[in-house]
N, C-alpha and C positions, 0 to 999 in steps of 0.2 A: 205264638204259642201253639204247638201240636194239641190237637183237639183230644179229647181221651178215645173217642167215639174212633176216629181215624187209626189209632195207634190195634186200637182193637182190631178194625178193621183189618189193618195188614198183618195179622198174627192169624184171623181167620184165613184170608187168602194163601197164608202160605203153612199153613197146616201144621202151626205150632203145641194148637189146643189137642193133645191126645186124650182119649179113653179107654181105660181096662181096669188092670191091679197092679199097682208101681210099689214097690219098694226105693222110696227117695235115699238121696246123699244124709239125710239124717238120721236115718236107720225108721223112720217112720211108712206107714204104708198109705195110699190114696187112689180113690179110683181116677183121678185126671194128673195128667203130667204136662208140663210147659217143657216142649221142645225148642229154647229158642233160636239154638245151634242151626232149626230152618231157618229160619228170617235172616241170617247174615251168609244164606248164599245168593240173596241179593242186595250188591253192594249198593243200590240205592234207600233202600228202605236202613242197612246199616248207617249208613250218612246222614240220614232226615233224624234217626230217632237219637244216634247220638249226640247229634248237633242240640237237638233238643234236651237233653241232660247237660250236655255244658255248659248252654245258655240259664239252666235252673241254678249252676254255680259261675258263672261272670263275676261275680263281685269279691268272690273269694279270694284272688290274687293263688290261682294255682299252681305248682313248678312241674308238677309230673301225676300221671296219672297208672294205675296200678290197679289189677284184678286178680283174682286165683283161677289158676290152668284147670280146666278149661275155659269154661262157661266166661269167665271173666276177657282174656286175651284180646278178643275184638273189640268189645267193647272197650274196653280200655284203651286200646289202639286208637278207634274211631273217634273215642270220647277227648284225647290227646289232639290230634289233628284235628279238632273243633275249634278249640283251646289254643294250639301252636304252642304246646308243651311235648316234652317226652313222654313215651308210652313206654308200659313193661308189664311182665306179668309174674307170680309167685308161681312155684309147682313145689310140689313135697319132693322131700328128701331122701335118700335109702331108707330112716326111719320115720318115715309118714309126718315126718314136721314142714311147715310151711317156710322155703327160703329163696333168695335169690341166687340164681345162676346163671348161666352164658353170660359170664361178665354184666349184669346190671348191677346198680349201686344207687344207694340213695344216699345223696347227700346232707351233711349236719345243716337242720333246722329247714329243712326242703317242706313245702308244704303239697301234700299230696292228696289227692282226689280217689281213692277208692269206690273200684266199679265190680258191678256183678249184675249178671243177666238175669236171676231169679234170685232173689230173698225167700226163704222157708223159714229156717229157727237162726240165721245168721250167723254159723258157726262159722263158716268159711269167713267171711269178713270179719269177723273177730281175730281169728289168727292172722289175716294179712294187716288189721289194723298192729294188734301187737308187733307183728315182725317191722314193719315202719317204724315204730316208738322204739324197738328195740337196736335199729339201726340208725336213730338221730333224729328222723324224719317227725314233721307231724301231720295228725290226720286232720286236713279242712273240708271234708266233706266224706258223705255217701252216697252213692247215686247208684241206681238198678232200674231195669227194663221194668220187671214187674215187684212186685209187695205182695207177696202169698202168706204174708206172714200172721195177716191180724193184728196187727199192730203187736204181733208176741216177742219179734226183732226191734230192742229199742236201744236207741244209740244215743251216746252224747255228742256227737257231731250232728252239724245239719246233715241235710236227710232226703232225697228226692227219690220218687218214684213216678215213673211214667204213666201206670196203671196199678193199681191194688185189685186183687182179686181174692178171694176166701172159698178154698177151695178145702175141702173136709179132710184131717187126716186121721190115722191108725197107729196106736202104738199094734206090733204086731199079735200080740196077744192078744187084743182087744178089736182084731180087723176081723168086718163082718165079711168082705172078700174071703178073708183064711177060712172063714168058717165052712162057705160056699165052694171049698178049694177051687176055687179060680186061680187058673197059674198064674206067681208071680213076677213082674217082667221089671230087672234094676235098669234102667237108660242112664242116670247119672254118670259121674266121669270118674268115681272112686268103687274101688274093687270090691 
C-alpha cells in the first residue's frame, strides 16, 4: 500500500500544490489549486499511484475504466492498465453535456470504475456516473488522486481516495480574495 506521506510527497516535488485566487470547475473560488495535470508528465509516478487506486478496487470484478476529459483521461487510462481492462474517457458535447465519442461504447451490464484526479463537489463524476447508467453500464466504484471535497462528495459506490485534503473554498460573493481584488486565475479544463 502507497503510504499517504509518499503520495504527498510526489505532488510536492512536482509542483502540484499551487497558490493564489482560482476560480475552480465548480464556479467556487479558493486560494490553493491542485495541479495534478503536473504529476502525469511523469509517467512513473502516473504508474505507481494508479496502480495504487486499482489495487483499492481488485475485488470489484472491473470491465472498464472511465474518467471526464480532462482531468480524468490518464488516470483512467493508467488506472485501466493496472487492471488489464479498457480505458476511456467522457468529454462534453456541442451542448456541454457529458458523452461518449471517438467511437467508445459501454457495454450492457459492463461494470465500470470511475476515475477523476481531483474531487471538489463531484459534479463531474456524477454526470459520468449517470451517462454509464444511462448507456447499460454499472458503477463498481470511485476512485480519485485526491478528496478535496470534505467529505461534501458522497457516493453510493465504494469510494477510494489516495489523499483527502481540505482546502477552504468561496462562493464568489462571499470570496475574501474578491474582496482584496486579487486577480482571479480559472486553471480548470471547463470554459
Amino acid at each position: 500500500m502507497l503510504p499517504e506521506k509518499k503520495t504527498i510527497q510526489m505532488f510536492e516535488e512536482t509542483g502540484v500544490l499551487l497558490e493564489g485566487h482560482f476560480s475552480l470547475t465548480s464556479g467556487l473560488h479558493s486560494a490553493k489549486y491542485l495541479q495534478c495535470a503536473k504529476i502525469f508528465q511523469y509517467p512513473e509516478y502516473a504508474a505507481e499511484l494508479c496502480h495504487e487506486l486499482a489495487a483499492r478496487f481488485a475485488t470489484e470484478k472491473i470491465d472498464l475504466c472511465i474518467g471526464p476529459a480532462l482531468g480524468g483521461i490518464i488516470i483512467a487510462y493508467e488506472t485501466a492498465r493496472s487492471l488489464g481492462v479498457r480505458g476511456m474517457f467522457a468529454e462534453r458535447d456541442a451542448d456541454g453535456k457529458m458523452a461518449l465519442r471517438r467511437g467508445f461504447e459501454i457495454r450492457k451490464d459492463e461494470r465500470v470504475l470511475v476515475l477523476e484526479d481531483v474531487i471538489t463537489t463531484g459534479s463531474s463524476v456524477q454526470e459520468v456516473i449517470s451517462l454509464v447508467h444511462e448507456l447499460g453500464g454499472h458503477t463498481a466504484g470511485i476512485g480519485t488522486l485526491v478528496n478535496r471535497s470534505g467529505n461534501a462528495a458522497i457516493f453510493n459506490f465504494p469510494f477510494a481516495s489516495l489523499i483527502a485534503i481540505k482546502v477552504e473554498t468561496y462562493s464568489p460573493q462571499d470570496c475574501p480574495l474578491c474582496r482584496q481584488s486579487i486577480p482571479v486565475v480559472k486553471p480548470g479544463s471547463r470554459k
